[in-house]
N, C-alpha and C positions, 0 to 999 in steps of 0.2 A: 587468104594469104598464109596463115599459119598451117594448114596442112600442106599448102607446099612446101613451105620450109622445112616440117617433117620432114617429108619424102624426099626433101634432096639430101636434108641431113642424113637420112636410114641409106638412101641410095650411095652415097658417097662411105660411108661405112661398109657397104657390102663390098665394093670396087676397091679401099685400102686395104682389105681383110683378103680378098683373091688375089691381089698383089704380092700381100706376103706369100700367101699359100705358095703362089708360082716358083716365088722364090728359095723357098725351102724346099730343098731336094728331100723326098723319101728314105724312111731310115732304113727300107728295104735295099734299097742303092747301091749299100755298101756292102762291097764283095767281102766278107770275113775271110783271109788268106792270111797267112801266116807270111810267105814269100814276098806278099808285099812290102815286105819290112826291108828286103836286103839293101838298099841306099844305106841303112843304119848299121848295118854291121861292124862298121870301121870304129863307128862309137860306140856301141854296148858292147865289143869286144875288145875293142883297144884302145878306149878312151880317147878317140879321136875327137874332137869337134863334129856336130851334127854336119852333116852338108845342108843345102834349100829344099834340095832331092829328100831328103829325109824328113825334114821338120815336114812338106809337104804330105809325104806318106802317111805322117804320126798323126798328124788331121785325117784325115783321111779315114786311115785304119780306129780314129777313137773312138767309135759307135762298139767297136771289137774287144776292147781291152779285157772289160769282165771275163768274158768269154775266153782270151788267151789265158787268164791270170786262173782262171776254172781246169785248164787244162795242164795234167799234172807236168804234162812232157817240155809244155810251153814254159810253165808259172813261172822255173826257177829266172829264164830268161829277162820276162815282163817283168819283176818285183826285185830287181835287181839295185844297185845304187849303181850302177851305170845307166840303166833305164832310167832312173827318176833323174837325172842329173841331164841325158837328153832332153826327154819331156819339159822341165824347167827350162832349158834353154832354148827349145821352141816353141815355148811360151803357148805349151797343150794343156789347158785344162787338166787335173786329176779327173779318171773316172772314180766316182764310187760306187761300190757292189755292194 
């Protein structure tokens, strides 16, 4: 009786663990585009409020940040206190690089 209890215990551990995997989308996934940002325009330029459209994006694109904040053309954009003030209000995690 106790090896069966192992094996459903180990069994039932492999079936919670591929559940999550399914559900974790691949960090390949995400399209690094710059352009997907444009819902936020309205607020890193004009201090709009974020729209859904945007906070959506900002999830979305945050696999990318490093990498826009790496590029010289982007950085001043991404590191801006307009950007950080979206980002807090769509309650995006900070990346850190």
């Amino acid at each position: 009786m106790k090896s069966f209890c192992s094996f459903g215990n180990a069994f039932s551990l492999i079936l919670i663990l591929l559940l999550m995997a399914a559900r974790t989308p691949p960090a390949e996934s995400v399209r690094c585009n710059p352009s997907e940002m444009l819902p936020c325009s309205g607020a890193l330029f004009f201090s709009r409020p974020p729209s859904t459209d945007c906070c959506a994006r900002l999830r979305e694109q945050q696999p990318c940040f490093c990498q826009y904040l790496k590029n010289p053309s982007l950085s001043s954009y991404f590191s801006s206190q307009n950007a950080r003030r979206v980002v807090t209000t769509c309650r995006v995690p900070p990346s850190r690089c």
